[in-house]
C-alpha positions in Angstrom: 129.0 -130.0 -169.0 132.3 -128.2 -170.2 134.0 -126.2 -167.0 136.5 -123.3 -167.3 140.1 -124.5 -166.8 142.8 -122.6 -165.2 144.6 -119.7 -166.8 147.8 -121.7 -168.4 149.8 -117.9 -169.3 149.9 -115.1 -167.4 147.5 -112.3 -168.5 149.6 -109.4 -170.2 148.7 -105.8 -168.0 150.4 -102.4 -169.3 152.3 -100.2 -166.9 149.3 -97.8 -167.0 147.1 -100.5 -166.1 148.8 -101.8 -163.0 150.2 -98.3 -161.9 145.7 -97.4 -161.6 145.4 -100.6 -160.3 147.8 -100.3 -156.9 146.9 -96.7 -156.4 143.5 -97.4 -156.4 143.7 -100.1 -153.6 146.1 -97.9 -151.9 143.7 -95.0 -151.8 140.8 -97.8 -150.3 142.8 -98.4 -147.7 144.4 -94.8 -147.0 142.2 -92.2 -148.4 144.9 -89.6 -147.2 146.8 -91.1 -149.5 146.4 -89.4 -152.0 146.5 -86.5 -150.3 150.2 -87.3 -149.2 151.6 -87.8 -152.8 150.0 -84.7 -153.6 152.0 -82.6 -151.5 155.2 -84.9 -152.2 155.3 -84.5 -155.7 154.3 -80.7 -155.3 156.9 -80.3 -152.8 159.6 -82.3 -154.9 159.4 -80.3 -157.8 159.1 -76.5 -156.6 162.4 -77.6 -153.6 164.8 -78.1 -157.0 163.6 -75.3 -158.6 163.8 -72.9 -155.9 167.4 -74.7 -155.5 169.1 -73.3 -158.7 167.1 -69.9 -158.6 168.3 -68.9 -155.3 172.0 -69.2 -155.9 171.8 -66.7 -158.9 169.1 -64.0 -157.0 171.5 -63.9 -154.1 174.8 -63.0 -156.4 172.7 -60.8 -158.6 171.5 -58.6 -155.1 175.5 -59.0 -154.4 176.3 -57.5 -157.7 173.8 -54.6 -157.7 174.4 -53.7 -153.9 171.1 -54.4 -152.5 171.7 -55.8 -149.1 168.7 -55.0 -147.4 166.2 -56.1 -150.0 168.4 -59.2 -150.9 168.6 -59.9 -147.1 164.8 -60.0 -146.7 164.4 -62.2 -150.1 166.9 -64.7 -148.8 165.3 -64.9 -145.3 161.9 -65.4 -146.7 163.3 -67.8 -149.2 164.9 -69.3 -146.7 162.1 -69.8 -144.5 160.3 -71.2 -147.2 162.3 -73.7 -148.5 162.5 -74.8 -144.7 158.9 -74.7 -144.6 158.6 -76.9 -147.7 161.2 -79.2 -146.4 159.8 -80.1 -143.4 156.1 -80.7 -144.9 157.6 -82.8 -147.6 159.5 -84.7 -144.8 156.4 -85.1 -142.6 154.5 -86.3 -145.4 156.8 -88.7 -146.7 157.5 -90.3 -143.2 153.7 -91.1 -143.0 153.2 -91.9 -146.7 155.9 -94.1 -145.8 154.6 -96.0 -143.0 150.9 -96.0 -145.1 152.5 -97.8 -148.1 154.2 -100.2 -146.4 151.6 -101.4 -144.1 149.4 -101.5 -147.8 152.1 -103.7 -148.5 150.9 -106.4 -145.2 147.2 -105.6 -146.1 147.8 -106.7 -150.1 150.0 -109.6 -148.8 146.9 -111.1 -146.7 144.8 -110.4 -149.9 146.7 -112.7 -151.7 146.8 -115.3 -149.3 143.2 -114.8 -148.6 142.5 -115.4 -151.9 144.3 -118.5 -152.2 142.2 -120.3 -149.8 139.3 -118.9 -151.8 140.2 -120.1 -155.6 139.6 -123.3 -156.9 142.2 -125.6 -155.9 143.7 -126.6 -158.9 145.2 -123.4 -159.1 146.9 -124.0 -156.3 147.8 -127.5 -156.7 148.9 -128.2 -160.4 148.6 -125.3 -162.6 151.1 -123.0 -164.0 149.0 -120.3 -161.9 151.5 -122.4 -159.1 154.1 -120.8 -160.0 152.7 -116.8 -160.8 151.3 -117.3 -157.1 154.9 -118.0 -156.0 156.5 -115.6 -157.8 153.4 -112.7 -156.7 154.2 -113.9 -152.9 157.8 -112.9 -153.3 157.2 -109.6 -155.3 155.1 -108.9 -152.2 157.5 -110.0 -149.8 160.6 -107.4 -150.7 160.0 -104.4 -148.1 161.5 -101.5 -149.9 162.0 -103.7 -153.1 158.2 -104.8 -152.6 156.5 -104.7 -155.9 153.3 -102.8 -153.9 156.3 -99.8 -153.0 157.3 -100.0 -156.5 154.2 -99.7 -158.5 153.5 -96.6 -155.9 156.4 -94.8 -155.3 157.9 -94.7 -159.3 155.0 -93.1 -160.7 155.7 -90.5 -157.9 159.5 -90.5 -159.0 158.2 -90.2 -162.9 156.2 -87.3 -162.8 159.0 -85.4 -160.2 161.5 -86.1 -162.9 159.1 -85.3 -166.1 158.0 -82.0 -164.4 161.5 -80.7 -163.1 162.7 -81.6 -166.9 160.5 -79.5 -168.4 160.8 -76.7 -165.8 164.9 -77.2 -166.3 164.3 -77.3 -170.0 162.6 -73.9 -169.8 165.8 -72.4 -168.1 168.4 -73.8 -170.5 166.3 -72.8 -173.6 167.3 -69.7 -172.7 170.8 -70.5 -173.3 170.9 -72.2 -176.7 168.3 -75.2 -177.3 171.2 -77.0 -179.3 172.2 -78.1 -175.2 169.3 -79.3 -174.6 169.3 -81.5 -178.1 172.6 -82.8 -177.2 171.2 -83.5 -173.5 168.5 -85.3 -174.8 170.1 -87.4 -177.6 172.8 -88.7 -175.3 169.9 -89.8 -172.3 168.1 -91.8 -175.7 171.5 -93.3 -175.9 171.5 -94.2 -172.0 167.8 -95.3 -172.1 169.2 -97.7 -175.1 171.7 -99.0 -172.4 169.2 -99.6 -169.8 167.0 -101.3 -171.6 169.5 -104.0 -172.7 170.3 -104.4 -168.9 166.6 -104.6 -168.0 166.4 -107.6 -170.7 169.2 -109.1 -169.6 167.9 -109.1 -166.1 164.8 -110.3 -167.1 166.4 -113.3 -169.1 168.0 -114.3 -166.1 164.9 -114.4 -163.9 164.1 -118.4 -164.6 167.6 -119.1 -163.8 167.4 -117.5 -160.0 163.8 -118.6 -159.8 165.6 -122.1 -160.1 168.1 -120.9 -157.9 165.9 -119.7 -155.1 164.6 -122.9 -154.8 166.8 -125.0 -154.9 168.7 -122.9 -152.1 164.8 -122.8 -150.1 164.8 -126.6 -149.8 168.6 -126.9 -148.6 167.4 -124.2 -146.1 164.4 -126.4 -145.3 166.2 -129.8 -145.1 168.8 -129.0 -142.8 166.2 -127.6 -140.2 163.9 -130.3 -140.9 163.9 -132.5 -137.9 162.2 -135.4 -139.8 165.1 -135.7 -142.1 167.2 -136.2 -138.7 167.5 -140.0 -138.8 168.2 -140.4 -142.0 171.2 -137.6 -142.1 172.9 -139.9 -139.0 172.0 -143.1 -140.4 173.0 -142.8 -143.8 176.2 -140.6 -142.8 174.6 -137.5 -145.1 176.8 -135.1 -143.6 179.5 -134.7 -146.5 176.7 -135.4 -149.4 174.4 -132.6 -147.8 177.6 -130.3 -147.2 178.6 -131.3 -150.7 175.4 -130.7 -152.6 175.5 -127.5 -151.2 178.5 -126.3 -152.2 177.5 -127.6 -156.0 174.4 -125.2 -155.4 176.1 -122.3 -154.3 178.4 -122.3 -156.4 176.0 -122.6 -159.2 174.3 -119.4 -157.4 178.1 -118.0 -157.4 178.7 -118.4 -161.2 175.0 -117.0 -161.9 175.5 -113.8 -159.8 179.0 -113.3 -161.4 177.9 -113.5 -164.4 174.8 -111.2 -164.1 177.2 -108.7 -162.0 179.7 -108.7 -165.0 176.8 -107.6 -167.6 175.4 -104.7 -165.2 178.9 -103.4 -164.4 179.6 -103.2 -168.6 176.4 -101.4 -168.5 176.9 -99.1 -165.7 180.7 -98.7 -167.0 178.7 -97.4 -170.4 176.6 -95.3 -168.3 179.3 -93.3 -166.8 180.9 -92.5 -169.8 177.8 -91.1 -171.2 177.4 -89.0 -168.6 181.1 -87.6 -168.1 180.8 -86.7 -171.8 176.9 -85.1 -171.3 177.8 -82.8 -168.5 181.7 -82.3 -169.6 180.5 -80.8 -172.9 177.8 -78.7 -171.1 179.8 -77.5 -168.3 182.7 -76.8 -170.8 179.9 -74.8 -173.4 178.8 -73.0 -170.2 182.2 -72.1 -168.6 183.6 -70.7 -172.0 180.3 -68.4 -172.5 180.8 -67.0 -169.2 184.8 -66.2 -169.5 183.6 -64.7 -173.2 181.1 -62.8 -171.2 177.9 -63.8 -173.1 176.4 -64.7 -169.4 177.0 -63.2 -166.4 178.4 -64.9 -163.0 174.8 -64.9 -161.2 173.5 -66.4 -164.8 176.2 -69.1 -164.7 175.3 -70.3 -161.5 171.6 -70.8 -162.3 172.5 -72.3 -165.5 175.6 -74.4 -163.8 172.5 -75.5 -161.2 170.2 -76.2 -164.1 172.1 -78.4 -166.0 173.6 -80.3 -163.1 169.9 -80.7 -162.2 168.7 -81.5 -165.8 171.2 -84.6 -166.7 170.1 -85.9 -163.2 166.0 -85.5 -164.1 166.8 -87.4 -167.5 168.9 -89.7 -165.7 166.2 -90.7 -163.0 163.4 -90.5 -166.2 165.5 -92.9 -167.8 166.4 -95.5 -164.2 163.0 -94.7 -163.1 160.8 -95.9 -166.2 163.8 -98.9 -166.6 162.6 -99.5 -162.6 158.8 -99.6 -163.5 159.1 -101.5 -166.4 160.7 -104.1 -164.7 158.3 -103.7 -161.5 155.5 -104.1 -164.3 156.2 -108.1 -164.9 155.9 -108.3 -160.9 152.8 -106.8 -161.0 151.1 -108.4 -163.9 151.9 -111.6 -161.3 150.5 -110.0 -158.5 147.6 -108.9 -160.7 146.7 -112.9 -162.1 147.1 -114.0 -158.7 144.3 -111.3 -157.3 141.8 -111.9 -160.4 141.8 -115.5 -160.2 137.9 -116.9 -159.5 136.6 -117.6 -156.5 134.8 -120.4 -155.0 131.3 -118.8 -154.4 130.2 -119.4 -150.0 126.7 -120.2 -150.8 124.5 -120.9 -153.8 120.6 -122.8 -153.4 120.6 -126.3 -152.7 117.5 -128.8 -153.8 116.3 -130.6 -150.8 117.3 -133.3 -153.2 121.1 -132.6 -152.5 121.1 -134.1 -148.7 118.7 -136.9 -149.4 120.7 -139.8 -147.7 122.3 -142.0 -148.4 123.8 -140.5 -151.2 123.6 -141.4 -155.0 126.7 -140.7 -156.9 127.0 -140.8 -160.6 130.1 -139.4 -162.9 128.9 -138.7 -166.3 131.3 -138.7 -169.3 133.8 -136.8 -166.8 136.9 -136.0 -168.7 140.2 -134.5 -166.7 143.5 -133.4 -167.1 146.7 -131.6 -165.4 147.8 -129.4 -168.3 148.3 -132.0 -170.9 148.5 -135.2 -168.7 145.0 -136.6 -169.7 143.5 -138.5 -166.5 140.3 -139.3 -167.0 138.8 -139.3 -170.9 134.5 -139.7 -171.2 135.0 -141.0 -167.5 131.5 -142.5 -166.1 130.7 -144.5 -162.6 127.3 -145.1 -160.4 127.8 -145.0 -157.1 124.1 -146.8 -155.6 123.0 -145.0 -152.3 125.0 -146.5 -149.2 127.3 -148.3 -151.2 131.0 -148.8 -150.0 133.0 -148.6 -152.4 136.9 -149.6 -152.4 138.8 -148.1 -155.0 142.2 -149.5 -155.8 145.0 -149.4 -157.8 148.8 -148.5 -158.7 149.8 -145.6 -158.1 149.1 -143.0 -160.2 145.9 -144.8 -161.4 144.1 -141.2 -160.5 142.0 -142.6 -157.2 142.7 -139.2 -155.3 142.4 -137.5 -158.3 138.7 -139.2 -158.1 137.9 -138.2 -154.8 139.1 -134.6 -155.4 136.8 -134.2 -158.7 133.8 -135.5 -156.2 134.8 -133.1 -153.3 134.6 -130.1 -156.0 138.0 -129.2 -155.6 138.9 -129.9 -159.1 136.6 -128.8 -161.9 136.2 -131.6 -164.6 136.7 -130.4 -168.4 134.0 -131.7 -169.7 131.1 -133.8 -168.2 129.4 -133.7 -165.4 129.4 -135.3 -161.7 125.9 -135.4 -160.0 124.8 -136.0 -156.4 121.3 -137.3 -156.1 120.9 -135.8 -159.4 122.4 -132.6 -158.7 125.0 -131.0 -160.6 128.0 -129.7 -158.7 128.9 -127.5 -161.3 126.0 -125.6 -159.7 126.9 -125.5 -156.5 129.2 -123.0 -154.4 131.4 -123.6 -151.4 130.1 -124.6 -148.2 127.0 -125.7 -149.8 129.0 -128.5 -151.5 131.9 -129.3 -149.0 129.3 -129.8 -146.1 128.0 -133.2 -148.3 131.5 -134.6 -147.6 133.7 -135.9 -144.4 136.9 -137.0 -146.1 140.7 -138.1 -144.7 143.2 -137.0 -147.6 146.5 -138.4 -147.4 148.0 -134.9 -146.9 145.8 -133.3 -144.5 147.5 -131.1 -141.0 146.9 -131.0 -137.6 147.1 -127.0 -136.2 148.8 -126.2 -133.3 144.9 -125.3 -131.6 143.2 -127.1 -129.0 142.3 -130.2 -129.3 138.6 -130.0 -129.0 138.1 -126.9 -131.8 141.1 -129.2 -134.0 138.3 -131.4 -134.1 135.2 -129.3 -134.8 137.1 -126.5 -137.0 134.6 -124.3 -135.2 135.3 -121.8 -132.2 135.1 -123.0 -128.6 131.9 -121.9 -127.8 130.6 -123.4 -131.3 132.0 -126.8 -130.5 130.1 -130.0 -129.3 132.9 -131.5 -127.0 130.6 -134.5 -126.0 130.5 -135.3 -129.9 134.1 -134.9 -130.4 134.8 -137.3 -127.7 132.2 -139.7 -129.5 134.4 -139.0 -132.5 137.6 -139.9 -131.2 136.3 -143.3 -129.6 135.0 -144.4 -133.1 138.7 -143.4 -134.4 140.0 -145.6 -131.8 141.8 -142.8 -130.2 139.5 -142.0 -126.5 141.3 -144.7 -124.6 145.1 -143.6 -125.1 144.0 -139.3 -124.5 141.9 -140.3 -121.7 145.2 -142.0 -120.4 147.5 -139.0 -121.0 145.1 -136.4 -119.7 145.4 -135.0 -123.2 141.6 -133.1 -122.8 139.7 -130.5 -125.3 141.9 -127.9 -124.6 145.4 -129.6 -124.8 147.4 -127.7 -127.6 148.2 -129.8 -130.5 151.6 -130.2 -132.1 155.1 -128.6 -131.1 155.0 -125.7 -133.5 153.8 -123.4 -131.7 153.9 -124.6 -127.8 156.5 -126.6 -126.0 154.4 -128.7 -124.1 151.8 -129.3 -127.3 151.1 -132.4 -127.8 152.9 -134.8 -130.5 151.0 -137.5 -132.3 153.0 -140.8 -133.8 151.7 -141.6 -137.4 149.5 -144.1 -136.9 147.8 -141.7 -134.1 147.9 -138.9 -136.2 145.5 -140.8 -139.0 143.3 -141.8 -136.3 142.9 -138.3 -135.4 142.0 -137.2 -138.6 139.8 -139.7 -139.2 137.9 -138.3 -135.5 137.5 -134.8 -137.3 135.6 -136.2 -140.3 133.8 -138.5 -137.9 132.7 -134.6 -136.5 131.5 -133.5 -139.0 129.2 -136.4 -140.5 129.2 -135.5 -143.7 126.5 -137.5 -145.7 129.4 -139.0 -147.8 132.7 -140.4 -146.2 135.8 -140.6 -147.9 138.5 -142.4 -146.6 141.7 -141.8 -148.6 144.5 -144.0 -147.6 143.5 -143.9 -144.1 145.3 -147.1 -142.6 148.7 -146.2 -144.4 150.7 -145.8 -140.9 149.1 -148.4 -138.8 150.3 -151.4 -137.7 148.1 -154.8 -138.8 146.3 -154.8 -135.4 144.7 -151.4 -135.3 144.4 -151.4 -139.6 142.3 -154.4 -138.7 140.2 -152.8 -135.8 139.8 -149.9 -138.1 138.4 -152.2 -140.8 136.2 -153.6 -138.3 134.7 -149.9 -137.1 134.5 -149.0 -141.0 131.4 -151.0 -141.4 129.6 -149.2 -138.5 131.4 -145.4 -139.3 130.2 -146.0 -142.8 126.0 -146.8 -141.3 123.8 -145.4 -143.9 126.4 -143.4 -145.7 127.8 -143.5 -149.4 131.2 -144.2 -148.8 134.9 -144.7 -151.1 137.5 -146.1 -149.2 141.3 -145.9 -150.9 143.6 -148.0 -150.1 146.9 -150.3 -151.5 146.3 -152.8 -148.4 143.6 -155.0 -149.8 142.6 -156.4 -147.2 139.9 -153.6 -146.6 138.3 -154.7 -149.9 136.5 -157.5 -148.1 134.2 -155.3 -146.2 133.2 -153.2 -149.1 130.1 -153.7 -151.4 131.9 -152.8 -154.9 135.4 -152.9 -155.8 136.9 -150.4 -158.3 140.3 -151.0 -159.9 141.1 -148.0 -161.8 144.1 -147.9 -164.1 145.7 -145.3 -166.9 142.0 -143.6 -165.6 139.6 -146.8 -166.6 137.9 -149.2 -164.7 139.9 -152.4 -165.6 138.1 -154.2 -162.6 135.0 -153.8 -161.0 133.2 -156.3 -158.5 133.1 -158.1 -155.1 136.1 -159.6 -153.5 134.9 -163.1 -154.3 134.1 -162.4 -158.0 137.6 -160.8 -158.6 139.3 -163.3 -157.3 137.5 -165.7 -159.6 138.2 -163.1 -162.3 142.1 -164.0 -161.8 143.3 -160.3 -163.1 145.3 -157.2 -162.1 142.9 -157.0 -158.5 143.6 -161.2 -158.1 147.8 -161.1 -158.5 147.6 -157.9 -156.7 145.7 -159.7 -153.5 148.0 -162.7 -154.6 151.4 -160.8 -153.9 150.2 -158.9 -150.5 148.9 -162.0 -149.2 151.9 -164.3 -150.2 154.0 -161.2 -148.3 151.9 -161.3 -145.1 152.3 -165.4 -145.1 156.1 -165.2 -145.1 156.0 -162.6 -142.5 153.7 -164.9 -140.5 156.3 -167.5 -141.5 159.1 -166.3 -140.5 157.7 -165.0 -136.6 157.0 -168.4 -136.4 160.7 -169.4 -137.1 161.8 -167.1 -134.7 159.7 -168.0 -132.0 
C-alpha cells in the first residue's frame, strides 16, 4: 500500500494569503481585534491629516483677523485631535498586549502540533528544518513573525491611504511634484529590494551560524560534557573553537552591515534630493507669490508628510515581503497532517499474542533507501532478536512497526490488520517499547511510570513493574516512593538515576503499560554483565505470551530468543536459532566469535590479576 511521504519543499503562500491567514486566527482568539485595528488605522490616518490642515487654518484666521472664530476652531480642533490621540493610544496599548499574547497562543500551536504529526517530520525530514526556522520566527517579540504579518498590513493601508489623501493636496500645486515624488520612491523601492535579496541570500549562512553558536552555548553548560573538558584539558580547544566561530559570525555580520549601509547610504541621497527639489519648488512659488504663507505651510506639511508615506509604503511592503518567507514556514509547519486519536479497531487487532507480518515494505530518509520490497513473519509469541551493525536499519524497523514512520510502499499488518488504517492511540496502545532515546520528566515517580494523572495511576502495578525491571529493591532502600520527583531539572532534591538504573526504569514504564507487543531496543546498553545477565534471565518471563523484538549488539541475548534476525544494507542476511547460526559460520557466527573471544580475555586477564 503506497503512504504519503513528507513534504520535501516548503509550500509557496502569497503575502495576501498569509496576511488572511494570521488575522484570521488573531480575530479567533480576540474578536475585539478587529475592532482595535479599526479604530487604529482610522485614527492613524485622519491624526496626519488634521496635522498639516491645522497649521494653515490657524495662519489663514491670523491673516484675515478672525480671532474669535479662529480661537473656537483651534480649541475644538484641539480637543479633538486630543481626543483622537488618546483613543488611538488606548487602543494600541491593548491591541498591543492582544497581539503579543497571540503570539504565546500560536507558539503552543506549533508545538502542539508537533507532538501531533507523524514523526518523520520531526525526525528526518526537510520539514526539520522549516519547524526550526517557524519556532524562531515565532520566538522574536516585537520582531515575531505573528507581530509582523499583523501590524504591517496595518502600517500599509495607513501609508496607502495618507498618500492618496497627501496626493490630493499637492495636486493642487502642480501634479509634475507629485511625478517626480513618485519616480524617485520607484527608484528607492528598486534599492530596497536589492537589500531584501541580499538579506535573504544570507539567511542559510546565519541559519549555520545560529547553530553552530546554540551548541557552543549548550556545551559549555552541559554538565555531562564536564569530565571530558578536565580530562582531556579542553579548555583552550573549546575557547579556541569559539573564537574561530565568532569570528566567522564577525566577518558575516560585517559583511551583511557593509551592503545595508551602501543601501541606506543610497537611500539618503534619494531622499535629500526628493524633498530638496520639493521644498526648493515650494519656497520659490511662495517668494514669487503664486501661494500664500498659510498655503505654504499646508503644502510644506504635505510634502514632508508625503515623502515619509512613500517612504514607509516602500520599508513597509520591503518588511512584509521579507516577513512573508517566515510565514510561509510558520504556515508548512501548522498544515502538516496529523496523527488521527482514534479510528475502529477489529477485535482482530488485540488478539494475543500477536502476529506480525511486513509485506513488500519499502522505506527511505529522503534518498537514503533503507528498506526496498522489505518482507518478515513474525509467528504469534515469538521472540525475536534482531541484530546487526550499525546502521543496518533495526530501529528504523521497530519505528515502521510502532507507526511512527509511514512505509512508502507496502504494507505492515498486525493479526492481519493494516496499520495504515489505524489512528493514534488505537495503534500505540498494541505496543510497550524502550527506545534508545527515550526521557525521564522531572514528575513523580509513580505518574513517570503510568504517564497517567495521580488519581489514574495503579501504584501497586507500578511497584510490580519496577520489581520485574530489577529496580524495587534499590528505591525501597532509598525511600525513593511514588511521589519522589524525578531528575534534577526542575527540583534540587529530585532524584538522579545512574545509566544502567535509568534503562531499568524505562524498561518499568513499558512493563506498565503491557502492551500486547514488547520491544526492547537496546535495553542492556549501560549495564554491567551481572544485571545484563539478570535482565536476560527476566526477559523470558516479561516476554510470557507476548510477540516480542529484542535489539541488541551484546549477543549474548540471542540465546534466549526463538528467531534470530541479522539485518544488513536493509536485508536479512541471517535468519535462525543460535545453534543453527553458529553452524552457518557467517556474519552472526564471527560476530559472536569476536564478542566472546573479548569477554574470554577480559575473564583472562581478572584472573591474572587476582
Amino acid at each position: 500500500m503506497k503512504q504519503a511521504k513528507p513534504c520535501q519543499t516548503m509550500p509557496s503562500y502569497s503575502i495576501l494569503s498569509n496576511v488572511f491567514y494570521f488575522h484570521r486566527h488573531a480575530y479567533r482568539e480576540y474578536p475585539r481585534l478587529a475592532f482595535y485595528h479599526l479604530v487604529s488605522v482610522l485614527g492613524r490616518i485622519l491624526l496626519p491629516v488634521s496635522g498639516i490642515l491645522m497649521p494653515g487654518l490657524v495662519l489663514s484666521m491670523v491673516e484675515k483677523g478672525e480671532w474669535i472664530p479662529g480661537m473656537a476652531v483651534i480649541a475644538l480642533a484641539g480637543f479633538s485631535i486630543l481626543l483622537c490621540q488618546s483613543l488611538v493610544q488606548q487602543v494600541q496599548s491593548r491591541m498591543y498586549f492582544c497581539e503579543n499574547f497571540f503570539r504565546t497562543i500560536l507558539l503552543n500551536e506549533a508545538v502542539l502540533k508537533q507532538m501531533k504529526c507523524l514523526y518523520q517530520y520531526v525526525e528526518y525530514d526537510e520539514q526539520k528544518n522549516i519547524t526550526r526556522r517557524a519556532y524562531q520566527s515565532l520566538g522574536g517579540g516585537d520582531t515575531a513573525v505573528s507581530y509582523r504579518m499583523l501590524a504591517c498590513p496595518r502600517d500599509l493601508i495607513v501609508n496607502i491611504a495618507c498618500f492618496f489623501l497627501y496626493s490630493t493636496v499637492l495636486a493642487l500645486l502642480h501634479p509634475w511634484l507629485i511625478a517626480l515624488l513618485l519616480l524617485l520612491s520607484v527608484i528607492n523601492y528598486a534599492i530596497l529590494h536589492i537589500r531584501n535579496q541580499w538579506q535573504l541570500a544570507f539567511r542559510q549562512e546565519f541559519a549555520q551560524s545560529d547553530r553552530e553558536i546554540q551548541y557552543l552555548l549548550n556545551a559549555f553548560s552541559d554538565k555531562t560534557l564536564a569530565k571530558d573538558v578536565r580530562v582531556f584539558a579542553m579548555n583552550r580547544w573549546l575557547l579556541d573553537f569559539r573564537g574561530q566561530i565568532f569570528q566567522k559570525r564577525l566577518r558575516l555580520e560585517k559583511k551583511n552591515n557593509r551592503r545595508i549601509f551602501f543601501t541606506d547610504f543610497l537611500q539618503l541621497l534619494l531622499n535629500v534630493l526628493r524633498n530638496g527639489l520639493a521644498y526648493g519648488y515650494l519656497i520659490a512659488s511662495c517668494l514669487q507669490g503664486h501661494i500664500t504663507p498659510a498655503s505654504f505651510l499646508v503644502y510644506f506639511g504635505a510634502i514632508t508628510g508625503f515623502s515619509s508615506f512613500i517612504t514607509g509604503i516602500v520599508d513597509t511592503y520591503s518588511s512584509l515581503k521579507l516577513a512573508n518567507a517566515d510565514a510561509s514556514c510558520v504556515r508548512a509547519h501548522m498544515d502538516l497532517p496529523e496523527i488521527g486519536e482514534e479510528s475502529p479497531a477489529p477485535d482482530a487487532l488485540y488478539r494475543q499474542p500477536a502476529r506480525i507480518e511486513f509485506r513488500d515494505v519499502s522505506f527511505s530518509y529522503g534518498e537514503k533507501k533503507i528498506y526496498d520490497h522489505f518482507n518478515l513473519v513474525i509467528q504469534p509469541g515469538e521472540k525475536i532478536a534482531l541484530l546487526g551493525v550499525n546502521g543496518a536499519g533495526k530501529t528504523t524497523l521497530v519505528k515502521l512497526l510502532c507507526g511512527l514512520y509511514r512505509p512508502d510502499a507496502g504494507s505492515i499488518l498486525i493479526n492481519g490488520v493494516d496499520l495504515s488504517d489505524l489512528q493514534g492511540s488505537t495503534l500505540y496502545r498494541l505496543f510497550s517499547v524502550v527506545f534508545q532515546d527515550a526521557a525521564i520528566f522531572p514528575y513523580p515517580m509513580g505518574t513517570n511510570i503510568s504517564f497517567q494523572r495521580a488519581e489514574n495511576t495503579d501504584y501497586e502495578q507500578v511497584w510490580n513493574a519496577l520489581k520485574d525491571a530489577g529496580l524495587e529493591k534499590i528505591f525501597r532502600e532509598k525511600q525513593i516512593d511514588e511521589n519522589s520527583y524525578m531528575t534534577r531539572i526542575a527540583f534540587e532534591d529530585g532524584i538522579e538515576l545512574s545509566g544502567g538504573q535509568a534503562q531499568k526504569f524505562l524498561l518499568a514504564r513499558a512493563l506498565y503499560k503491557n502492551g500486547n507487543i514488547l520491544i526492547l531496543d537496546e535495553p542492556t546498553s549501560a549495564l554491567d554483565p551481572i544485571a545484563e545477565s539478570e535482565i536476560y534471565q527476566e526477559y523470558v518471563k516479561l516476554a510470557r505470551e507476548r510477540t516480542s523484538l529484542f535489539i541488541s549488539h551484546r549477543l549474548a541475548s540471542t540465546r534466549f530468543s526463538d528467531r534470530i534476525l541479522f539485518l544488513e544494507n536493509g536485508k536479512i542476511k541471517e535468519e535462525g536459532t543460535h545453534e543453527q547460526l553458529m553452524a552457518l559460520g557467517g556474519s552472526y557466527a564471527h560476530m559472536f566469535e569476536v564478542q566472546s573471544h573479548y569477554y574470554k580475555e577480559e575473564s583472562e586477564d581478572a584472573g591474572d590479576v587476582g
